[in-house]
C-alpha positions as CSV (number, residue, x, y, z in Angstrom):
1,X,10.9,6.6,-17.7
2,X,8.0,9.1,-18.6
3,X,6.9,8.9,-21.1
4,X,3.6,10.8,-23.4
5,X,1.0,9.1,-25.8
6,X,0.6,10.6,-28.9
7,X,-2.5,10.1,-30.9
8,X,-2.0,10.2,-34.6
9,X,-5.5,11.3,-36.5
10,X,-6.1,10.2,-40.1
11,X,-8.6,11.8,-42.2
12,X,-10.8,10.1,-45.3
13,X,-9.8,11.2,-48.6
14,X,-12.8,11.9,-50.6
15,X,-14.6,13.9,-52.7
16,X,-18.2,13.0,-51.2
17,X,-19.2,11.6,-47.6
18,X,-20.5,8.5,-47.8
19,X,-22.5,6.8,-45.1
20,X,-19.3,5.0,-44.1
21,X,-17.6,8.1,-43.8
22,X,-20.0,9.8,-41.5
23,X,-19.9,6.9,-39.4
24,X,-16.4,7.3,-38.9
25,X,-16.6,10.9,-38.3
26,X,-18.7,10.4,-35.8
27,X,-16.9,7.5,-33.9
28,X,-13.8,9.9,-33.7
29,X,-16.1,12.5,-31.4
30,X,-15.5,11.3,-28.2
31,X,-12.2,10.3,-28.4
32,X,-11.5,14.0,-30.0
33,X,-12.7,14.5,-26.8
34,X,-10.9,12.7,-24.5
35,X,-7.6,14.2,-26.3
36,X,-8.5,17.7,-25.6
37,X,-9.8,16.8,-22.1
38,X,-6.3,15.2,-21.2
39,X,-4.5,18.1,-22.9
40,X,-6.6,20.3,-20.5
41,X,-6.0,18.4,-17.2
42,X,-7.0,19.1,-14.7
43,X,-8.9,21.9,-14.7
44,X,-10.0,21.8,-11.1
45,X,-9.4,20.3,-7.6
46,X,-8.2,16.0,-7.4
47,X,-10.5,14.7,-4.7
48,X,-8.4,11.6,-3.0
49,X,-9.9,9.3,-0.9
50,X,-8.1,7.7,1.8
51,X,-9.8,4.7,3.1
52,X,-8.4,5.1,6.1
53,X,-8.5,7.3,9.3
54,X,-6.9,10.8,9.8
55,X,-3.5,10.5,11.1
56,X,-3.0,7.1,9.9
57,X,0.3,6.2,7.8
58,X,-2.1,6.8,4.6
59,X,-3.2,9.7,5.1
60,X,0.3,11.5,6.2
61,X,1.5,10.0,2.9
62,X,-1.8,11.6,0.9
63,X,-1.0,14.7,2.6
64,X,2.5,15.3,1.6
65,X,2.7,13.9,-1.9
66,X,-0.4,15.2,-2.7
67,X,0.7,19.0,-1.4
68,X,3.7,18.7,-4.0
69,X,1.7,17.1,-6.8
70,X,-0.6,19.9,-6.2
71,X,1.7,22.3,-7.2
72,X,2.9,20.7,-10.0
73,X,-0.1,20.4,-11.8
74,X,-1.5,23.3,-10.6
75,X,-4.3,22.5,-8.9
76,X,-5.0,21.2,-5.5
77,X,-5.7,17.7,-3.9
78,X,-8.4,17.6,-1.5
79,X,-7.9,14.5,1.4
80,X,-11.1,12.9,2.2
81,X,-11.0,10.4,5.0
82,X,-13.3,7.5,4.4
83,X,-12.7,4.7,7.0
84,X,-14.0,1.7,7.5
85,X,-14.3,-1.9,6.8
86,X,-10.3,-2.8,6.6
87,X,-10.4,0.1,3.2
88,X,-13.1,-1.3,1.9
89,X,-15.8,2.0,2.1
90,X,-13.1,4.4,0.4
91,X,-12.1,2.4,-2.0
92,X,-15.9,1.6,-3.2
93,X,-16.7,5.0,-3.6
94,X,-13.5,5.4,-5.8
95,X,-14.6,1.6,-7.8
96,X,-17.8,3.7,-8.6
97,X,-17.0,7.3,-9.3
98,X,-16.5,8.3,-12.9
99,X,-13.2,8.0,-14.9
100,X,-12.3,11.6,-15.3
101,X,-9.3,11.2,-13.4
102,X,-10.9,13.5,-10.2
103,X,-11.3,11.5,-8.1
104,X,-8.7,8.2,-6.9
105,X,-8.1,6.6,-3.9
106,X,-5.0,6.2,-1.5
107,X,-5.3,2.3,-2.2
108,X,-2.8,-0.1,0.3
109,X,-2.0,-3.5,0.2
110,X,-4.9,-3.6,3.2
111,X,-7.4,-2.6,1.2
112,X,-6.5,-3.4,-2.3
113,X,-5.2,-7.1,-1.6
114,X,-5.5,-8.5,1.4
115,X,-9.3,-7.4,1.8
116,X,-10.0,-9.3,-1.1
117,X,-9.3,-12.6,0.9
118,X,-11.3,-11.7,3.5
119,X,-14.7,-11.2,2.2
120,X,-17.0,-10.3,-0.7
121,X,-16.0,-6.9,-2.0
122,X,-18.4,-4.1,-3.2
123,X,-16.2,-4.0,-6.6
124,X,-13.8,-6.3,-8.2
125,X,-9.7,-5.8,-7.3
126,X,-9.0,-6.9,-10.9
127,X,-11.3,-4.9,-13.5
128,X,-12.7,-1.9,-11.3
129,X,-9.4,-0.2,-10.6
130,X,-6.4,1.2,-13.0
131,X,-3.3,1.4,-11.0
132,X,-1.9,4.9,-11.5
133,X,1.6,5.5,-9.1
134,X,3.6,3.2,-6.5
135,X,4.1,6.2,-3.9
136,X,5.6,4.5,-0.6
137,X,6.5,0.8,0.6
138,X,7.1,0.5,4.8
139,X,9.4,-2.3,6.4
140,X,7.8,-3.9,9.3
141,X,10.0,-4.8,12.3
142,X,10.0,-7.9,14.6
143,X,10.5,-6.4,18.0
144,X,10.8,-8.2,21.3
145,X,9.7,-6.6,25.3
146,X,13.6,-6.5,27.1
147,X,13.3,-9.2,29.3
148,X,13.0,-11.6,26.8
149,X,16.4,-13.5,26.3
150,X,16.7,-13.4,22.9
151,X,19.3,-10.6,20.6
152,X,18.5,-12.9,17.3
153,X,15.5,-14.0,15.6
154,X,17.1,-17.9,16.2
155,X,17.1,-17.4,19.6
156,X,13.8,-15.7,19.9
157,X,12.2,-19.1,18.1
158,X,14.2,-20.9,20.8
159,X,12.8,-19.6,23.4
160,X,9.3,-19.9,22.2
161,X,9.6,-23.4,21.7
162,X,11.1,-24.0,25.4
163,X,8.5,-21.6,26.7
164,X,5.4,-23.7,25.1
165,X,4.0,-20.5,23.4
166,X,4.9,-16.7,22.7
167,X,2.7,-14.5,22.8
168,X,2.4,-11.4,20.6
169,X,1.0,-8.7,19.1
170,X,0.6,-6.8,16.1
171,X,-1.2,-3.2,14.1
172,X,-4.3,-5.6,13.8
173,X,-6.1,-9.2,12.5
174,X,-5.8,-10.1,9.0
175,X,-3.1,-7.1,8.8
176,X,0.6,-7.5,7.3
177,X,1.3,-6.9,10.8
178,X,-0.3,-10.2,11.9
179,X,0.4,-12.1,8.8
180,X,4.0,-11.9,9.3
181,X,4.4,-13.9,12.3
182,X,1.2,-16.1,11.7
183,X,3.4,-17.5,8.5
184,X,6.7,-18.3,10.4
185,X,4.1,-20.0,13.2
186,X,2.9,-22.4,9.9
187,X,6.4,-22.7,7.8
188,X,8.6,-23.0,11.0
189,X,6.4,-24.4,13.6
190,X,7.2,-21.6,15.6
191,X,4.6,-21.6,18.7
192,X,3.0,-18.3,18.3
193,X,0.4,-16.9,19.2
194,X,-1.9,-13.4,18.5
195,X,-3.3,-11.5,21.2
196,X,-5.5,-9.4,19.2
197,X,-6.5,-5.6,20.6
198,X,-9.1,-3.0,20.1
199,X,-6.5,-0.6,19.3
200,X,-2.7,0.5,18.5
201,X,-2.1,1.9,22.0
202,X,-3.2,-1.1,23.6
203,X,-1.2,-3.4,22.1
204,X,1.6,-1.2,22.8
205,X,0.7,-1.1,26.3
206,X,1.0,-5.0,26.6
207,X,4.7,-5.4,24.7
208,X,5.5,-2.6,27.3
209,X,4.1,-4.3,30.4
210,X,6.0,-7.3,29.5
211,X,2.3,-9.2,28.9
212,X,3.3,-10.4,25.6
213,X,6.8,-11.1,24.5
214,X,7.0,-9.8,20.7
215,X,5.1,-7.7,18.5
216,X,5.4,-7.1,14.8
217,X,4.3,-3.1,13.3
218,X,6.3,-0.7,11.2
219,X,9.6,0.4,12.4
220,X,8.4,3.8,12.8
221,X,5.7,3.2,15.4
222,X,8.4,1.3,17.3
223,X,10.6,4.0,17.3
224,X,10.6,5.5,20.6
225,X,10.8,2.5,22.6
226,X,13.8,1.3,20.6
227,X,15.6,4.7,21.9
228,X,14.3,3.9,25.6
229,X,15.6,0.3,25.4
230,X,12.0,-0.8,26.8
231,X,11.9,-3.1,23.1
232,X,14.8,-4.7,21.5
233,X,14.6,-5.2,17.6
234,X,15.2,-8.4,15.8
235,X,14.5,-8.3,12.3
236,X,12.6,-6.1,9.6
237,X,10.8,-7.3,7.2
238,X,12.5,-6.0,3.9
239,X,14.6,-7.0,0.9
240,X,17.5,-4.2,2.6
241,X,17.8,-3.1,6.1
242,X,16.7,0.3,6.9
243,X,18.9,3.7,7.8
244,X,16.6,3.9,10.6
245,X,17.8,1.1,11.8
246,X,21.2,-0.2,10.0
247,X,22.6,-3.0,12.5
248,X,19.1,-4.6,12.7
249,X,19.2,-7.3,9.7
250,X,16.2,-8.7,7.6
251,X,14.3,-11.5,7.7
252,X,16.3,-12.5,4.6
253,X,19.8,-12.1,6.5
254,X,18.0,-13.7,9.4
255,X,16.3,-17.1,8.0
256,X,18.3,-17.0,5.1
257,X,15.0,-17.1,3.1
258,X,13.4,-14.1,1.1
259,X,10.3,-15.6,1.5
260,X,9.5,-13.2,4.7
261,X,9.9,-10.0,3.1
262,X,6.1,-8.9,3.4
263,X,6.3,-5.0,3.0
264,X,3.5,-2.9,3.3
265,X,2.6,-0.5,0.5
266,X,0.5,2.6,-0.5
267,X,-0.3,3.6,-4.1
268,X,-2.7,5.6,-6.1
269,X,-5.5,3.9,-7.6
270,X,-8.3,5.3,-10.2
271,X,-11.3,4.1,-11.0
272,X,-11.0,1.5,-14.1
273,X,-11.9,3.1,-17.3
274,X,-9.5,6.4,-17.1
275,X,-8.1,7.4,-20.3
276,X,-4.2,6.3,-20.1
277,X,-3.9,10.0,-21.5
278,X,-4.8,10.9,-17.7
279,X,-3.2,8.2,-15.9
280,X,-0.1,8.9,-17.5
281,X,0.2,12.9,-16.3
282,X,-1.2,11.8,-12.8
283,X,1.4,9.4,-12.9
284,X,4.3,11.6,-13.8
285,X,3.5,14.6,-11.9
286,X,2.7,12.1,-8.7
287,X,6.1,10.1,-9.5
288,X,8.1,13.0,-9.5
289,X,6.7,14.6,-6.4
290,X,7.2,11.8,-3.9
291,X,10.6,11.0,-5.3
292,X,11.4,14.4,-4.5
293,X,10.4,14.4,-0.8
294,X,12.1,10.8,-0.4
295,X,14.5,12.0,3.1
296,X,11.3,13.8,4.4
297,X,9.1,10.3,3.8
298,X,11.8,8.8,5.1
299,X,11.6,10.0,9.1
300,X,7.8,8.7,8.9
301,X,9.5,5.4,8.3
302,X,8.3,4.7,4.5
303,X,10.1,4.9,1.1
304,X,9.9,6.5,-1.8
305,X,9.1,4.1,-4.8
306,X,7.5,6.0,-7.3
307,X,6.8,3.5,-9.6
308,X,4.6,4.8,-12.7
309,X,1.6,3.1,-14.0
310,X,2.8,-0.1,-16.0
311,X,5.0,-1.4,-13.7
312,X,2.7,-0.5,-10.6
313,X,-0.2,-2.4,-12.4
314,X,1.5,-5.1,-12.8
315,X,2.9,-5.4,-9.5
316,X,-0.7,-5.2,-7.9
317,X,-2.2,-7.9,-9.9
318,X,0.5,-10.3,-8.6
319,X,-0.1,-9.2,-5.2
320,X,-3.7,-10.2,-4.8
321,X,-3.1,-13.8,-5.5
322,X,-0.1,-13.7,-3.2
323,X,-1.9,-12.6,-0.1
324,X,-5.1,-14.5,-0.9
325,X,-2.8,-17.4,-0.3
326,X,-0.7,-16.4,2.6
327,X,-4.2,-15.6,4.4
328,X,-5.6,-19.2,3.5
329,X,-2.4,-20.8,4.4
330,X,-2.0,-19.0,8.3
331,X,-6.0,-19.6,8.8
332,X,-6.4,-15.3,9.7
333,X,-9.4,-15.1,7.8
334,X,-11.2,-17.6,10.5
335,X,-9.7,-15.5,13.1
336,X,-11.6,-12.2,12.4
């Protein structure tokens, strides 16, 4: 699965330099360069931007995988927090920073696909960024308040429709969270409808209080008030159920569609023009370490993927398209 690059050099056979000669002596320079810069790497600390705040499912992730990776390669990762603008800010700064391979970005399907449906970027998704490592993926559950009458997704659906309108809430607008619910509201004219929040907390505050009857967010924030019994799960939105969780079924097993299985996920990005040289020992040594912390990642609620460059790359260029359309389709973008 990892696998190295090597660069085979060939050398003129002559008896004089001609000017054609020289010319391809001095093309070779750089990338003469680029080989022994890779062989060398990295010689100091890896800033990683996360675009978003401390504490924050990203970050935690940055944290840990970066701390092993650190010690495999020998030198450390430094977190820097850079907020803002759905991901947007961090990633920029990553989009423009040069292609040495010090400095990437904590890139999620927030800010490096959904984002791009939203508004005008800084950068371009597609030719500003080289996908470097799949870390993490998190499943986000369907949860209901108690009172509401429903143990099955089915019969949640049924009592929205009797009831006129559900209300519900989710980690934020124009989020997975939100976009989830807002496409079974269009494919299965389910009547739902977001009550957006400032924050988190608030949110939780009104699935708690009984003022809204559903909310979607990652199974891990949802947690606690599963063990109370204040919130009643339904479905998670995943190709597999979760350990966390093993009697709750998916959206699949649910609907009997795979259609709904929106996961969220978190990856390394860098910025386009990195030498695959680079990419490719980021990629291992960041592979490796969050495969090895898998049960650890796992009681934050996310898991280990650890796909390496190629197959990450491809991935993320078929996710942009996708969620441009699932955030024209459910209308979010009007409702920012």
């Amino acid at each position: 699965m990892k696998r190295g690059h090597v660069k085979e050099k060939q050398f003129a056979k002559t008896h004089f330099l001609d000017r054609r000669a020289i010319f391809v002596g001095l093309a070779a320079i750089p990338f003469i360069g680029r080989s022994a810069d890779a062989e060398n790497f990295p010689t100091r600390p890896i800033r990683l931007v996360v675009p978003f705040g401390a504490g924050s499912i990203a970050d935690i992730v940055a944290r840990k995988v970066g701390d092993k990776a650190g010690v495999m390669l020998k030198q450390s990762f430094v977190i820097e927090n850079r907020p803002g603008a759905g991901g947007s800010i961090g990633a920029n700064v990553v989009a423009k920073a040069q292609p040495d391979g010090y400095t990437l970005c904590l890139g999620t399907v927030a800010s490096h696909a959904i984002a791009a449906a939203l508004e005008p970027l800084p950068y371009n998704l597609a030719t500003d960024f080289k996908a470097v490592v799949l870390l993490v993926t998190s499943a986000n559950l369907i949860a209901v308040n108690s009172s509401v009458p429903a143990k099955t997704l089915p019969e949640y659906f049924d009592h929205a429709r009797k009831k006129g309108v559900s209300l519900y809430v989710s980690g934020g607008v124009a989020t997975t969270t939100q976009l989830l619910p807002e496409l079974i509201r269009v494919r299965l004219s389910v009547p739902l409808q977001h009550v957006p929040a400032a924050k988190v907390g608030d949110s939780f505050n009104d699935l708690l209080a009984g003022r809204v009857d559903m909310m979607c967010y990652p199974a891990i924030g949802l947690q606690p008030y599963l063990e109370s019994g204040a919130v009643r799960p339904l479905a998670v939105a995943s190709p597999n159920r979760i350990k966390s969780l093993p009697d709750v079924p998916t959206l699949g097993d649910a609907l009997g569609s795979k259609d709904y299985d929106l996961v969220s996920w978190f990856g390394v990005f860098a910025p386009a023009k990195i030498p695959d040289a680079i990419v490719s020992i980021l990629s291992n040594a960041l592979s490796a370490a969050v495969l090895s912390m898998s049960d650890e990642l796992e009681k934050i609620g996310v898991d280990a993927r650890g796909w390496e460059a190629d197959r990450f790359d491809a991935f993320f260029r078929a996710e942009i398209p996708r969620w441009a359309e699932l955030v024209r389709m459910t209308g979010v973008r009007e409702q920012r």
